[in-house]
N, C-alpha and C positions, 0 to 999 in steps of 0.2 A: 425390415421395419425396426425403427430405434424402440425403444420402450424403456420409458424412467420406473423400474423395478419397484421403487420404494419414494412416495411424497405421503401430506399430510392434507388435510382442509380443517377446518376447526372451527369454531362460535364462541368466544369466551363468555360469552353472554348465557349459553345452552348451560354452564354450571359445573360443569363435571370433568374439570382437567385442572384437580388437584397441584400435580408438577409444575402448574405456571405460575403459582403464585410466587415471589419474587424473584420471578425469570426476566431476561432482559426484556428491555419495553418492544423492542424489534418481533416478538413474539406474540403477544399481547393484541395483536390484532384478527380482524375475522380474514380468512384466506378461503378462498373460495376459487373456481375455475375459471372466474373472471383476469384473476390475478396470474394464474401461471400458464393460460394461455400464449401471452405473447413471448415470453422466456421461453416454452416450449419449442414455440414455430423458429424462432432463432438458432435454436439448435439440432431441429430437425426430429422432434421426439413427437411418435403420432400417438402414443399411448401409454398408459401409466398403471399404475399397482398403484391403490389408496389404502392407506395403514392407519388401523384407529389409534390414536392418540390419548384416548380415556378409558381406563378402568368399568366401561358399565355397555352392557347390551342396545340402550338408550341412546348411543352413539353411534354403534354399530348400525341399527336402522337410520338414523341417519346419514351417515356414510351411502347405506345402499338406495336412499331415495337420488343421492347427489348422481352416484351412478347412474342410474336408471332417466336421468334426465342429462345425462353426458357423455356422447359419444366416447369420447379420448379414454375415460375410465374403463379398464377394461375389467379391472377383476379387484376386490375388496376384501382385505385382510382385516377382519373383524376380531371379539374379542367374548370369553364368556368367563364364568365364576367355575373356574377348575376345582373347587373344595368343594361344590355340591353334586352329587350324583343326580340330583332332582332337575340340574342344566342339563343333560341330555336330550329333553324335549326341545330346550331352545335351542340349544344347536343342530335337531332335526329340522327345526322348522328353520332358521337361519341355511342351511345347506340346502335348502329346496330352492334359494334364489340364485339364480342362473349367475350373477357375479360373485355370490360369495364364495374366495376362493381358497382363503387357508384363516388362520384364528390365529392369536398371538398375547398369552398372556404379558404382563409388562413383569417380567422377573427382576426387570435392574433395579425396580422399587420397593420390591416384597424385604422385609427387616432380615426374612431369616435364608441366609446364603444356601442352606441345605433342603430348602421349598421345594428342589424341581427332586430330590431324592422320597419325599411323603408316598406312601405305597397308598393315601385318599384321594392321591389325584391321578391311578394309574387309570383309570375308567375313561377318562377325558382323552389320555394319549390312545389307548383302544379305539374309541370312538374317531377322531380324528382318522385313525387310519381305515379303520370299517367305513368310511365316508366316503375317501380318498381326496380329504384335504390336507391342506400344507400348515407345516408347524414353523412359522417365525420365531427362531430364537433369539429373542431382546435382552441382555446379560452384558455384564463385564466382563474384562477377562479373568479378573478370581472364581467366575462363573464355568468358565471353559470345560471342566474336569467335570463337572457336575453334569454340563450338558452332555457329554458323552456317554457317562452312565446311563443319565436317559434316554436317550438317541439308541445305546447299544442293544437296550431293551425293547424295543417296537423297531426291525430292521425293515421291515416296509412304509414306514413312514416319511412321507416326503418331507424332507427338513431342509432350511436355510437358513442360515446365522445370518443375523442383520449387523452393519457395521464392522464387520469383520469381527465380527468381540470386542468390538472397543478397546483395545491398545493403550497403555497408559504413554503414549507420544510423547505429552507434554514432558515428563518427568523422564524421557528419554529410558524405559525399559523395553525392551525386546524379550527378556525372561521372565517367566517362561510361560510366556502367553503365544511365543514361538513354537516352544516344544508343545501345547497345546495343541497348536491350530496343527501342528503335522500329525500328532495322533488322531484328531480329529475325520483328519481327510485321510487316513490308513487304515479307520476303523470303523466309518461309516461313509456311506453314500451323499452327507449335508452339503449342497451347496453354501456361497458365500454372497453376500451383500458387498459392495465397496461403499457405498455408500456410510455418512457420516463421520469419516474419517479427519476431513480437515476439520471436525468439532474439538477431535480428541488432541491436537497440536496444540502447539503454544501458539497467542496470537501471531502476526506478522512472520510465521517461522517458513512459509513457500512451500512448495512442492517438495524442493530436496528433502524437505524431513518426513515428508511420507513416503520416499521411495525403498527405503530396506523394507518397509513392512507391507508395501504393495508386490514389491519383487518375495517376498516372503510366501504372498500368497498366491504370487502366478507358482512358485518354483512348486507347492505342497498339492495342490488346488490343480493349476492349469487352469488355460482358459475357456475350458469346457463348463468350468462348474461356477465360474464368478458370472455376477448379475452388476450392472453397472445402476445403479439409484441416485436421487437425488440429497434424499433427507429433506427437501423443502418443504417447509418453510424455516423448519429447524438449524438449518445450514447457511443459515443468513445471517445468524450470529456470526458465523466462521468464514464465508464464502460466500460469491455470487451464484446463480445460476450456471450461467454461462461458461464463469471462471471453473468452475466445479467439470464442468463436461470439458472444458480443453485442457485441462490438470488430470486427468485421467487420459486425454487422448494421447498426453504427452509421455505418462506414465505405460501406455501401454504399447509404444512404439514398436518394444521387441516382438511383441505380436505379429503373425500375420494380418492381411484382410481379414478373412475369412475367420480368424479366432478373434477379431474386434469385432464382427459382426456380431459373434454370438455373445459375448460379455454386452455389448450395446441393446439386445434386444433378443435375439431368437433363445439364450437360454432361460428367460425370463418367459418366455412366450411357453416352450415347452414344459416347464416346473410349474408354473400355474396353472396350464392346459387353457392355454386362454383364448377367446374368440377373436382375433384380429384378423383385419383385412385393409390390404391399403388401398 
């Protein structure tokens, strides 16, 4: 079964997605499962991971009412206030719903780079794993090092970097956001997202300029541990749907079948223990 690892749904009208305000107009709109239905079926994708987009709990129910009214969605990566010990009740009560599958603070917007190192938010990463949900790491790659500290401290936590750490592409560095991602996959168990990649390029820059960092991260990684996502809606700035899934199928040629299959869907299916059935 395929599975888009990583999309979005959104309401800009619901109030609470600070980041859009002068983001492109292509964003700006309400995306819903109306919308990425037919992209989906073109590509052959029976099921998806939905990723909250907003800083607040508020969403997150949100999110899981859309689920809950749509097959495709299988599992919802929601979102809580990691500074308060007093969220532990809501992420019990969020974790009692049968899709919600892992939490995902949004780190790439917090001001202070050294957030995910606060020993006040070690309770949350506890928790998480006492649940046995998944931790979405949303970060740059000046982020990298930091997430590994954290990572190295909760080793039974199921962790997946979204984006691959975002790569500064555009601006053509590879260091050391490389030597990163090797220590990374040397010193903890984290899966990887491909997803969002063609945001981090320079416009019109093609494929070719993701391929040292996509082959970077079959070589560290292997394609046991990569999850193939969309980013959508967000990746419309950058790329189509479709273009997006045959720029990865071309990228991942050196692959087997069998290791495309599970980049495409089975290790997405496994890392968030999700209910599919085709």
């Amino acid at each position: 079964m395929r599975i888009d690892a990583h999309q979005h749904y959104w309401d800009p009208a619901r109030g609470d997605y600070p980041w859009m305000a002068g983001s492109l107009a292509i964003l700006q709109h309400r995306y819903g499962p109306q919308d990425l239905a037919p992209l989906r079926a073109a590509c052959g994708i029976e099921a998806t991971v939905l990723v909250q987009a907003a800083p607040t709990v508020e969403e997150t129910h949100y999110l899981l009412g859309i689920a809950e009214a749509t097959p495709s969605v299988a599992g919802v990566v929601g979102w809580i206030d990691f500074q308060h010990t007093s969220e532990r009740a809501t992420l019990d009560s969020l974790a009692a719903h049968p899709k919600l599958v892992g939490i995902r603070p949004m780190v790439q917007d917090i001001a202070d780079d050294d957030w995910l190192l606060r020993h006040d938010i070690d309770w949350a990463f506890a928790a998480l794993q006492e649940l046995d949900l998944a931790f979405d790491a949303l970060g740059y790659a000046r982020h990298a090092r930091r997430f590994l500290q954290r990572i190295e401290k909760h080793p039974k936590l199921r962790v997946v970097i979204d984006h691959g750490m975002k790569p500064a592409i555009a601006r053509g560095e590879f260091e050391p956001w490389a030597g990163d991602m090797r220590d990374l996959a040397r010193n903890t168990s984290a899966m990887c997202k491909l997803s969002g990649l063609a945001n981090e390029a320079a416009p019109g820059s093609g494929v070719e300029a993701l391929r040292p960092y996509m082959e970077h991260l079959l070589e560290v990684l292997g394609p046991e541990r990569l999850m193939w996502g969309s980013d959508w809606p967000v990746a419309s700035a950058a790329i189509g749907y479709a273009d997006w899934f045959r720029a990865c199928e071309q990228l991942l040629l050196p692959c087997g079948d069998g290791e495309r299959e599970r980049v495409f869907g089975a290790n997405a299916a496994a890392f968030y223990q999700l209910s599919v059935q085709r």
